[in-house]
C-alpha positions as CSV (number, residue, x, y, z in Angstrom):
1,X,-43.0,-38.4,72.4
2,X,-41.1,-41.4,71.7
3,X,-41.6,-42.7,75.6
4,X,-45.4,-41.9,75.2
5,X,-45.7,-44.2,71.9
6,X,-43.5,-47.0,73.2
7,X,-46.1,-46.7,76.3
8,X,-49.2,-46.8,73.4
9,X,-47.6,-50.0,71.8
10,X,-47.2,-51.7,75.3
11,X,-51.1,-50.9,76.0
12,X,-51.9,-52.1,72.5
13,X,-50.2,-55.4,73.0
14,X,-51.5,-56.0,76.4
15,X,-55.2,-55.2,75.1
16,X,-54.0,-58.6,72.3
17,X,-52.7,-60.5,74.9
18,X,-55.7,-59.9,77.6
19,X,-58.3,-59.6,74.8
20,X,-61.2,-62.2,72.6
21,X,-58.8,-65.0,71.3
22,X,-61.9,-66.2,69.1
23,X,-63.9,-64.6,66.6
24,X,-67.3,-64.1,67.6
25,X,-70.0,-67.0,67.0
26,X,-73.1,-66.3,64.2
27,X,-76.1,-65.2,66.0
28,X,-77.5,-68.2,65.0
29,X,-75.4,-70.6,66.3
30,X,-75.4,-68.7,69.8
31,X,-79.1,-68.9,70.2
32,X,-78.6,-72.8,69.3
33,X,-76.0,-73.1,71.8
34,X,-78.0,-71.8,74.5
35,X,-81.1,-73.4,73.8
36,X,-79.5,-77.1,73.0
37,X,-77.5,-76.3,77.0
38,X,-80.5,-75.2,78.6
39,X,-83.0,-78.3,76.9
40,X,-79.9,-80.8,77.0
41,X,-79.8,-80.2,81.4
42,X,-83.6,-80.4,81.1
43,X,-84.0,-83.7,79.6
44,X,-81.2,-85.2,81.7
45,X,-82.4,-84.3,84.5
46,X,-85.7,-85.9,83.5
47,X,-84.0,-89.2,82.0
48,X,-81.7,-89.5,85.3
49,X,-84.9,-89.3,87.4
50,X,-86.1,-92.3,85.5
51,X,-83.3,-94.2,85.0
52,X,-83.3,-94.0,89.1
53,X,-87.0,-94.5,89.6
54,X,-86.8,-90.9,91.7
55,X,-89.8,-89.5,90.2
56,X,-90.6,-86.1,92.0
57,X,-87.1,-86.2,94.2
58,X,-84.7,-83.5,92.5
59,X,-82.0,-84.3,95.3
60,X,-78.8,-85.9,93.4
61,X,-79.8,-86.0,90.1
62,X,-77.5,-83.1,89.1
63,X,-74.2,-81.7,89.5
64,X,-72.4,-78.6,88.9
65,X,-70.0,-79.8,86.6
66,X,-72.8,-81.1,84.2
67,X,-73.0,-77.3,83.6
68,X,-69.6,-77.2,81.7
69,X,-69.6,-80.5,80.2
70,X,-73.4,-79.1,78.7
71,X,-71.1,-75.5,77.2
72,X,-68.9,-78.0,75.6
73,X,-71.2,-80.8,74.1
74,X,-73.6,-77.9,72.8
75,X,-71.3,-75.0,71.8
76,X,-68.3,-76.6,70.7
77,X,-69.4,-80.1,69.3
78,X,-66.4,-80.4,67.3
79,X,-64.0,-80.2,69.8
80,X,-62.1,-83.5,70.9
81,X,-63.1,-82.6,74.5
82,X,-66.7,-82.8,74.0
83,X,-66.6,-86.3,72.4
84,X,-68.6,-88.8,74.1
85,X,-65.6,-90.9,75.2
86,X,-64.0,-87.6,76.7
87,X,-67.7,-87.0,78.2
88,X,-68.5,-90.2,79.9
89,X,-65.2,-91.6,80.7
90,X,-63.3,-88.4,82.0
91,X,-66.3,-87.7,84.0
92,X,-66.1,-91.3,85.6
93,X,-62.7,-91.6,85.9
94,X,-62.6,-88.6,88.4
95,X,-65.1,-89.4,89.8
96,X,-63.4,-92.7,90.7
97,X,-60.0,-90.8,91.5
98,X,-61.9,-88.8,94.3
99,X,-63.7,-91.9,95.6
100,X,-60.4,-94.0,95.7
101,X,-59.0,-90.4,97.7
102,X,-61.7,-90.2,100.1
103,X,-61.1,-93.0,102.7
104,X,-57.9,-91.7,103.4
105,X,-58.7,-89.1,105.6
106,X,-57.1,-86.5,104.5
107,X,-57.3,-82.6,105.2
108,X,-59.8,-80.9,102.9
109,X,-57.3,-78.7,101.2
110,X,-54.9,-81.9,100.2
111,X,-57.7,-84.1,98.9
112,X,-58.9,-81.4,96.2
113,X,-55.5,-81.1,95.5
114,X,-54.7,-84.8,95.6
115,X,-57.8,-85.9,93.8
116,X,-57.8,-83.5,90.8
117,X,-54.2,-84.1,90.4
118,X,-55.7,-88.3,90.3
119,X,-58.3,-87.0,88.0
120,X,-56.4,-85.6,85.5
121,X,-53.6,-88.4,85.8
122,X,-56.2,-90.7,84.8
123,X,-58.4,-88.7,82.0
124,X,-54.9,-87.9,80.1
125,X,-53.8,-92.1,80.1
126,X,-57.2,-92.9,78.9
127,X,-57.5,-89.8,76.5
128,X,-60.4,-89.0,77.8
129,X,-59.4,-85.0,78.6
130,X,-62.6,-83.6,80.0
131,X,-62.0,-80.1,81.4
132,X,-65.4,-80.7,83.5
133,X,-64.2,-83.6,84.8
134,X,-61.3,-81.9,87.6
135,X,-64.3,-80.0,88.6
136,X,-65.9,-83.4,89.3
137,X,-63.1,-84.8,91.1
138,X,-63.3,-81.4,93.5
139,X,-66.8,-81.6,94.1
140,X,-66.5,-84.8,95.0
141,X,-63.5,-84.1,97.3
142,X,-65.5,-82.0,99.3
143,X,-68.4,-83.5,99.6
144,X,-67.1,-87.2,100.4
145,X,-69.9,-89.8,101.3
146,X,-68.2,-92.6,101.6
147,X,-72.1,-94.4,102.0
148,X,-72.3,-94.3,98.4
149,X,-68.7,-95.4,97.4
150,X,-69.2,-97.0,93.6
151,X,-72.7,-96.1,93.0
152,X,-71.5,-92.1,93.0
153,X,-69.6,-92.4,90.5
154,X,-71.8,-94.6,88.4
155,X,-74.9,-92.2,89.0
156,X,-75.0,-89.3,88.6
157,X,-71.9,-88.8,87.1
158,X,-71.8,-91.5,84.7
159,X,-75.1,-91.7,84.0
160,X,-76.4,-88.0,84.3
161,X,-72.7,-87.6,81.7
162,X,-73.9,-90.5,79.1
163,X,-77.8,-88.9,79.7
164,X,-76.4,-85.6,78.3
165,X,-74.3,-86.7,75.4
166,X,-77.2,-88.7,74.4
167,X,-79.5,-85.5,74.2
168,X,-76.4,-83.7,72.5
169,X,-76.0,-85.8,70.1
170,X,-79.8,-85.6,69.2
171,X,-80.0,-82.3,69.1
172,X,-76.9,-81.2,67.5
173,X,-77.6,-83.7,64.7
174,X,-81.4,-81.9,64.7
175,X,-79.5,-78.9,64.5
176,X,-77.0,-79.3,62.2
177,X,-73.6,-79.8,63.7
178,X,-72.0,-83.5,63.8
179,X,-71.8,-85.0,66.9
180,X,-70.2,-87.5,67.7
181,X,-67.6,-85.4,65.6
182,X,-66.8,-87.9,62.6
183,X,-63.4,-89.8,63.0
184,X,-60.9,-89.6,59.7
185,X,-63.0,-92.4,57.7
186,X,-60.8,-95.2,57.0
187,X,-62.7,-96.0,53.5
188,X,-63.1,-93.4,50.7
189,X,-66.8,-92.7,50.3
190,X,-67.0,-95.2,47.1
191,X,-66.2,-97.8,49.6
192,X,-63.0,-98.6,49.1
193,X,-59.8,-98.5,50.8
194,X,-58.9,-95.1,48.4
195,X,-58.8,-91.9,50.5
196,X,-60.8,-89.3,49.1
197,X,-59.1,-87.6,46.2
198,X,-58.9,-84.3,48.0
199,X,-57.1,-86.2,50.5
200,X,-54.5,-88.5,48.6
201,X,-51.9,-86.1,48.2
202,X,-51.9,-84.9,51.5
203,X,-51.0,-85.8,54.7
204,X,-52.9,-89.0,56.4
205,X,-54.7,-89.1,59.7
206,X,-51.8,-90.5,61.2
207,X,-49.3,-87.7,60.2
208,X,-52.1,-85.2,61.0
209,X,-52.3,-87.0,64.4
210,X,-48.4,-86.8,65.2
211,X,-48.0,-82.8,64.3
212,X,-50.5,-82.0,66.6
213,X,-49.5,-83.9,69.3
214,X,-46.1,-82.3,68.4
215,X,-47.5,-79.1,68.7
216,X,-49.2,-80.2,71.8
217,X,-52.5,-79.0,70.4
218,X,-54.1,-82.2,70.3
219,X,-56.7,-81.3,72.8
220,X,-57.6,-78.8,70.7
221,X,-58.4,-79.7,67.8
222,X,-58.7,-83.1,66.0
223,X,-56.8,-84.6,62.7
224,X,-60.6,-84.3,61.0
225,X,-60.7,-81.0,62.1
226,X,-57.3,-80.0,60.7
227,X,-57.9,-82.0,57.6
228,X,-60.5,-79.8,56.7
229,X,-58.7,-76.6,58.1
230,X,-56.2,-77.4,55.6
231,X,-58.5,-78.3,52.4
232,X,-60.4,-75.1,52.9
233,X,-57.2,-72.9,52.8
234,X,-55.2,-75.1,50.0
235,X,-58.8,-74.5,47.7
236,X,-58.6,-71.0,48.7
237,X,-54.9,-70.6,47.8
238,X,-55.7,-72.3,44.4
239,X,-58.4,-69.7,43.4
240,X,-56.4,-67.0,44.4
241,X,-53.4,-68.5,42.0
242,X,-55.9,-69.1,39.3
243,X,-56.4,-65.0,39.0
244,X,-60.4,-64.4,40.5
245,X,-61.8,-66.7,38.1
246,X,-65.7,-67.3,39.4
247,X,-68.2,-69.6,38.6
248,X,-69.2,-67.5,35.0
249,X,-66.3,-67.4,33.8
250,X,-65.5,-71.8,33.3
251,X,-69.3,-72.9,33.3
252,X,-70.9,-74.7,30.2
253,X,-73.6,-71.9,28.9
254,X,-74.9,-73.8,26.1
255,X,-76.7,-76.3,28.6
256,X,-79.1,-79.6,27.7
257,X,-81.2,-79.7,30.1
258,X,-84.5,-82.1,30.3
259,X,-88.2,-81.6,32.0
260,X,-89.2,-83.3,35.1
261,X,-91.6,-85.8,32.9
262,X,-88.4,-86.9,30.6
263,X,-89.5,-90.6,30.5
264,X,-86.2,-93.4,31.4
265,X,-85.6,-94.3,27.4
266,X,-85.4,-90.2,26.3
267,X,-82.7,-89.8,29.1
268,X,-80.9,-92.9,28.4
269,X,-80.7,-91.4,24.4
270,X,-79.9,-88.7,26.3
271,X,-76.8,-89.7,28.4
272,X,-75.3,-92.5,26.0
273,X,-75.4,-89.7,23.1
274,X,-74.2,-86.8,24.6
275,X,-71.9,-88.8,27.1
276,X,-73.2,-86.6,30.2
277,X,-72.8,-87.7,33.3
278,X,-75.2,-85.3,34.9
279,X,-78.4,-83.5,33.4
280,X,-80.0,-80.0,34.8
281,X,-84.1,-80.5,35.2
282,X,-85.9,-77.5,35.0
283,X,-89.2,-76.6,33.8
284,X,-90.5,-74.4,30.6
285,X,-89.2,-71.4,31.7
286,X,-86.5,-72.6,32.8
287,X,-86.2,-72.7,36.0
288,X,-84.1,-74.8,37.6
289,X,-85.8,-77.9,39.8
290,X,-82.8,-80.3,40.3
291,X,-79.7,-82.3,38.5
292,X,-80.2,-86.1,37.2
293,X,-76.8,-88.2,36.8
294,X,-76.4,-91.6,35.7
295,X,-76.3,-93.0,39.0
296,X,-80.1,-92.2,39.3
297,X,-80.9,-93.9,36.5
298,X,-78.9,-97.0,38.0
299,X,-80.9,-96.5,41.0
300,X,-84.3,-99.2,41.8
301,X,-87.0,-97.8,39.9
302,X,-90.3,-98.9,37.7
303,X,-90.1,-98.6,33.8
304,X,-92.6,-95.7,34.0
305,X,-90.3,-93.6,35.9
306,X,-89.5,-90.5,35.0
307,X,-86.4,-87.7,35.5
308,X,-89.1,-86.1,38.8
309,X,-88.8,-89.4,40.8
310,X,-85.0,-89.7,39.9
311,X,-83.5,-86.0,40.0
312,X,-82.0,-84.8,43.3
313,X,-83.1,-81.9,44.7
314,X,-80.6,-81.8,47.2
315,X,-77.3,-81.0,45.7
316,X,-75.5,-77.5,46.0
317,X,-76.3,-74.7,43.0
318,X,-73.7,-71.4,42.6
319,X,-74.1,-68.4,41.7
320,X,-72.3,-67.2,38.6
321,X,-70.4,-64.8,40.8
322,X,-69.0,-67.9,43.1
323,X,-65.7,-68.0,43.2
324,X,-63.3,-71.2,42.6
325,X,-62.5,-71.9,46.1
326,X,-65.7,-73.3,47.2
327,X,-66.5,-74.5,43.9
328,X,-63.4,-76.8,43.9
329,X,-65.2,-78.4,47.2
330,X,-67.8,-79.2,45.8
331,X,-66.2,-81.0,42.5
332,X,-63.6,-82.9,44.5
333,X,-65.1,-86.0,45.5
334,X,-68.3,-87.6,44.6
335,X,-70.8,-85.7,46.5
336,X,-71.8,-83.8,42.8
337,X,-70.5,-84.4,39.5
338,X,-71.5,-81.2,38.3
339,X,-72.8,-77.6,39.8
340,X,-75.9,-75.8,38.0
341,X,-75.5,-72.3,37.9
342,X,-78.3,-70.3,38.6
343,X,-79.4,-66.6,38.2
344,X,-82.3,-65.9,40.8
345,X,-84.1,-69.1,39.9
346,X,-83.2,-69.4,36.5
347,X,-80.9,-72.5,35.0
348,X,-77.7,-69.8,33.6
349,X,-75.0,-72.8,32.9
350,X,-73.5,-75.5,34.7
351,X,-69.9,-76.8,35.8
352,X,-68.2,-80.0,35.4
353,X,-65.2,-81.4,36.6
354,X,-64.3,-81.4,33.3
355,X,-64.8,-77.9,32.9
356,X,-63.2,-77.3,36.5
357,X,-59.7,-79.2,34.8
358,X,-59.9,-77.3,32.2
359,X,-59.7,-73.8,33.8
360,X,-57.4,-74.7,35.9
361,X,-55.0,-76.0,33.4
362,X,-55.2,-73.0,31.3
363,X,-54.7,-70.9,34.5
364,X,-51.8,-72.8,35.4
365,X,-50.1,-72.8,32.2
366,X,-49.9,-69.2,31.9
């Protein structure tokens, strides 16, 4: 009995080891994968023909390893090997390693070897990793042409490569995934050399930077990437230290809220007497149509304006049931002053940053 369950455990932890390493995707954002791969080799093939004037010619205009560079650009956008300078330049340098390999002469089997080996030498000193780009560098070892010399690697590699990230980054953008994946922005996002508050107590980009490479996972994941891996689960830590408290339980229920026609000297009374910073709009039922802070009124507008032309519509609303976690996102940095809190459609309370302090210093004084 006891052999048979050591013999269950092995299989068990060979299944781990052998099995999915990542969770599986949203529908959604496999369907937008696929399509954004499948349109992004379309158009470049299209912009390559006319960037070479080869209208109708369908020779040489793509390569296999485009195929892999499209999975990464379109499925993983955030990942550090899908960035345009990984993209373009790994591409091109290995292209260039199994050019420089070529004239040699060598047997097949040693200039694949050879040239990959060149390719990745050169991709890792100009941190430009590129998975694709050994597969480039094989290709190219294979298939030497020694007529083309520097024009293969400028086109198609280079070209058909750049062609691509162009069409990623339009799409994923269109889509709504960042790409070119944001850097760690070196101003806080009131323009000044402060990091973001969320971020000042933590660790900078440059201590993100060195733990990775530490760890040796640096072509996995970036120091944005991290950042945020590690502000999701520190706000997610905090609510769970701060007992379940949701979005009912800290919000402001007696609520002043205005109507969209609210003229620029009723909110001013409005603001200066009540010292808001932010003002629900709804209509007479109350339902809620948008939030109005001081910076709108600060913001170009005639003297007839009213709180319709300067409310935003844009800005995230909760549910009462929301927990703190995501709710302390919101609140941490300028983005929103304040989150309404609707029922269905209805205007049920709102949250402050004051009212966010507050709970949380009563939960942590217990």
């Amino acid at each position: 009995m006891s052999g048979k369950g050591s013999y269950l455990r092995s299989l068990r932890a060979l299944g781990r080891a052998l099995g999915p390493a990542l969770a599986r995707p949203k529908s959604s954002e496999m369907v937008r994968a696929a399509i954004g791969a499948g349109l992004g080799l379309l158009l470049t093939g299209l912009l390559t023909l006319l960037l070479a004037g080869r209208i109708g010619s369908p020779a040489g205009v793509l390569f296999a390893p485009l195929g892999a560079s499209a999975f990464l650009i379109f499925a993983v956008p955030n990942s550090p090997l899908a960035q345009p300078w990984s993209a373009v330049v790994g591409n091109g340098l290995s292209a260039l390693a199994a050019l420089a390999i070529a004239p040699l002469g060598l047997d097949p089997a040693a200039a694949v070897a050879l040239s990959v080996a060149a390719a990745v030498l050169l991709m890792m000193a100009a941190r430009a990793m590129h998975p694709p780009g050994g597969a480039v560098a094989l290709l190219l070892a294979l298939n030497p042409d020694p007529a083309h010399g520097l024009g293969l690697a400028l086109y198609p590699v280079a070209a058909a490569t750049a062609c691509l990230v162009l069409v990623g980054a339009l799409y994923n953008r269109a889509t709504g995934r960042k790409y070119p994946f944001r850097q760690p922005a070196e101003a806080g996002t009131h323009q000044t050399r402060d990091r973001a508050p969320d971020r000042r107590l933590g660790l900078s980009a440059e201590d993100l930077g060195r733990i990775l490479a530490d760890l040796r996972l640096a072509a996995n994941i970036g120091p944005e990437d991290l950042a945020r891996l590690i502000g999701a689960a520190e706000a997610e830590a905090t609510a769970r230290h701060v007992g379940g408290l949701t979005a009912a339980d800290v919000m402001s229920r007696d609520v002043i809220s205005i109507r969209p026609d609210t003229g620029l000297a009723d909110l001013t009374r409005l603001f200066l007497g009540h010292g808001f910073k932010t003002l629900p709009v709804t209509d007479e039922s109350g339902r809620y149509l948008g939030l109005l802070s001081q910076q709108g009124l600060l913001a170009p507008h005639g003297g007839e304006a009213t709180a319709r032309e300067m409310m935003r519509t844009d800005l995230r609303a909760a549910g009462p049931a929301m927990p703190l976690a995501p709710l302390l996102a919101l609140l941490a940095d300028g983005g929103q002053q304040a989150v309404p809190v609707v029922e269905g459609d209805r205007l049920a309370g709102i949250v402050s940053r004051t009212d966010m302090i507050g709970a949380l210093a009563f939960a942590l004084s217990r």
